[in-house]
LOLUMDREN-63512 format. One record per residue (C-alpha): residue number from 0; y negated, z negated, x; residue in three letters. Coordinates in steps of 0.02 Angstrom, whole numbers, plus 50000, padded with zeros to 5 digits. Example, Ala and Ser with C-alpha at 12.3 -4.5 7.8 and 13.67 -1.06 7.14 Angstrom:
<sites>
SITE   vopa      c2      c3      c1   voti
SITE      0   50225   49610   50615    ALA
SITE      1   50053   49643   50684    SER
</sites>
This chain:
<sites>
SITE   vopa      c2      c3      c1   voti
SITE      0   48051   45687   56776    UNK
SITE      1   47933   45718   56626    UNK
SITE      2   47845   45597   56517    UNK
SITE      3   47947   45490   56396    UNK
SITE      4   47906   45344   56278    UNK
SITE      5   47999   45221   56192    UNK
SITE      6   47941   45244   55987    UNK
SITE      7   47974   45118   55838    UNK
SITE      8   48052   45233   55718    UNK
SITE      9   48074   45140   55529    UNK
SITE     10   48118   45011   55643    UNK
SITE     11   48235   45050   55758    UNK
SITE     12   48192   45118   55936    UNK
SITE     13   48216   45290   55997    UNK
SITE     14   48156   45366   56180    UNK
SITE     15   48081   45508   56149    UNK
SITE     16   48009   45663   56290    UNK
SITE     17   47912   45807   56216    UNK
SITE     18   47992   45958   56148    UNK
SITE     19   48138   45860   56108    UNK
SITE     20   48250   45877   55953    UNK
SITE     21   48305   45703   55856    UNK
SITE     22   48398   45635   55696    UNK
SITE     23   48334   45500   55628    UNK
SITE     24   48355   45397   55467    UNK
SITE     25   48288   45492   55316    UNK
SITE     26   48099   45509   55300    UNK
SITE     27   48004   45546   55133    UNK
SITE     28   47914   45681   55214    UNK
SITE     29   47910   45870   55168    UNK
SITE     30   47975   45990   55289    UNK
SITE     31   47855   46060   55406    UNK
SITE     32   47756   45917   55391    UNK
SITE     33   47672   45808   55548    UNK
SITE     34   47680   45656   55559    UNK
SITE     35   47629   45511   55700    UNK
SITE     36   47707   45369   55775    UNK
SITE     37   47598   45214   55824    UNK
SITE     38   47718   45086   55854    UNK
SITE     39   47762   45131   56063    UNK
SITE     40   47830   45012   56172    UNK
SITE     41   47844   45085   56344    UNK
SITE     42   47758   45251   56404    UNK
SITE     43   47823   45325   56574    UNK
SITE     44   47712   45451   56635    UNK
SITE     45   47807   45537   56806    UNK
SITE     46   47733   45388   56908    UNK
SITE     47   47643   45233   56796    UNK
SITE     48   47713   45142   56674    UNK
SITE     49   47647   45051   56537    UNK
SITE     50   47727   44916   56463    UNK
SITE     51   47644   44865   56279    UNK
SITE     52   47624   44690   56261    UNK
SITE     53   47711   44718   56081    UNK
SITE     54   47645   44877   56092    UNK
SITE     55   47530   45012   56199    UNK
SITE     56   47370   45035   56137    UNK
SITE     57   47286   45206   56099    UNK
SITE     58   47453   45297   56126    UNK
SITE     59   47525   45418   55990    UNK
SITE     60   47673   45519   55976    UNK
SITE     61   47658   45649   55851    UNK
SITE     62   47822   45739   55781    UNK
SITE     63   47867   45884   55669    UNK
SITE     64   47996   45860   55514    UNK
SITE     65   48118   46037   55546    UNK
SITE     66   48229   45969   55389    UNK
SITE     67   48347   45852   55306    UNK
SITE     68   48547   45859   55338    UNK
SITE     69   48683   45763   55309    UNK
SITE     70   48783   45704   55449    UNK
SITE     71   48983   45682   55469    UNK
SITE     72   49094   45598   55354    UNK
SITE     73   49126   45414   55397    UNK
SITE     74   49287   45341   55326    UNK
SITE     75   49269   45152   55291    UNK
SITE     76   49459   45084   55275    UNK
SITE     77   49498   44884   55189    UNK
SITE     78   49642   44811   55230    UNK
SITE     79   49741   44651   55187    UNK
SITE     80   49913   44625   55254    UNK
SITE     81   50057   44565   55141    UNK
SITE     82   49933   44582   54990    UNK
SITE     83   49947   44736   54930    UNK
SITE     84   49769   44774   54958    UNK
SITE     85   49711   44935   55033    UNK
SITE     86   49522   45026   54996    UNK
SITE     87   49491   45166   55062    UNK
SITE     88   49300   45247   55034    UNK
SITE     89   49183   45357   55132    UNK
SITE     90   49002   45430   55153    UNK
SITE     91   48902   45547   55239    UNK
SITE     92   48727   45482   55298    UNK
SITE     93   48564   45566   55263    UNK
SITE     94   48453   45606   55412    UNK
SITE     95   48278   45709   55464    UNK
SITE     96   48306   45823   55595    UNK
SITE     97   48110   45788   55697    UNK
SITE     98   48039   45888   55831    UNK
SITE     99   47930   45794   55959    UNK
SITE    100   47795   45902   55993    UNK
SITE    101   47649   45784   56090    UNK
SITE    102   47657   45613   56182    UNK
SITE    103   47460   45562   56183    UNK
SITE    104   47382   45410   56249    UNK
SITE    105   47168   45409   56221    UNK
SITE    106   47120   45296   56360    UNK
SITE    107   47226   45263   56509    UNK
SITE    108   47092   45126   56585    UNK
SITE    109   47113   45011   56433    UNK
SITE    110   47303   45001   56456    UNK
SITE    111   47400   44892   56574    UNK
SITE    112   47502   44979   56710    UNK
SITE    113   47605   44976   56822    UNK
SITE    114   47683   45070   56971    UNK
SITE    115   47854   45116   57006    UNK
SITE    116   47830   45055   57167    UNK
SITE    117   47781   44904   57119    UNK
SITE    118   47900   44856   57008    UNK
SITE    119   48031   44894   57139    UNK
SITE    120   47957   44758   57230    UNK
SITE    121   47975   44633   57099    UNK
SITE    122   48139   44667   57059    UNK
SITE    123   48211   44655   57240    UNK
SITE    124   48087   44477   57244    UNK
</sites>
């Protein structure tokens, strides 16, 4: 299993391994642009984790903008019965298509870990 982290993306959470492909909401970045992500609450490297206490420390996950898209139409429908009242309306959302090239932390003796061993072992406790 490779390295993943979980990332604070304008504020919602994503998990996130490298050389992966995701839509997020829409950025005010150029494409082709890089940009990095501070904000990482859990980094699972094969066999530690580290748990950020909000957040891990000296860990940054660096991404690539590949575009902006539209997504699919979504069909918001009102209705009151015996009124007379019916609304019918619909969007389509605006996304940025990233690309998640690295997952780097600076320091790994400044962060606090944990094995998967060992949290087996709690959670049978």
């Amino acid at each position: 299993m490779e390295m993943y982290a979980i990332v604070d993306i304008l504020g919602k959470q994503y998990k996130v391994q490298e050389n992966q492909r995701i839509f997020v909401d829409k950025m005010d970045i150029e494409k082709g642009k890089s940009i990095d992500f501070e904000n990482i609450y859990l980094l699972d490297d094969t066999n530690r984790i580290s748990v950020g206490t909000p957040t891990v420390k000296d860990t940054i996950v660096t991404a690539e903008v590949l575009g902006h898209q539209k997504g699919d139409k979504v069909i918001v429908f009102k209705k009151k019965r015996r009124k007379g009242y019916a609304v019918k309306n619909g969007h389509r959302q605006n996304f940025t298509h990233l690309l998640i090239k690295k997952i780097k932390t600076k320091s790994k003796a400044s962060q606090k870990v944990t094995t998967k061993k060992s949290l087996s072992k709690a959670t049978t406790n």
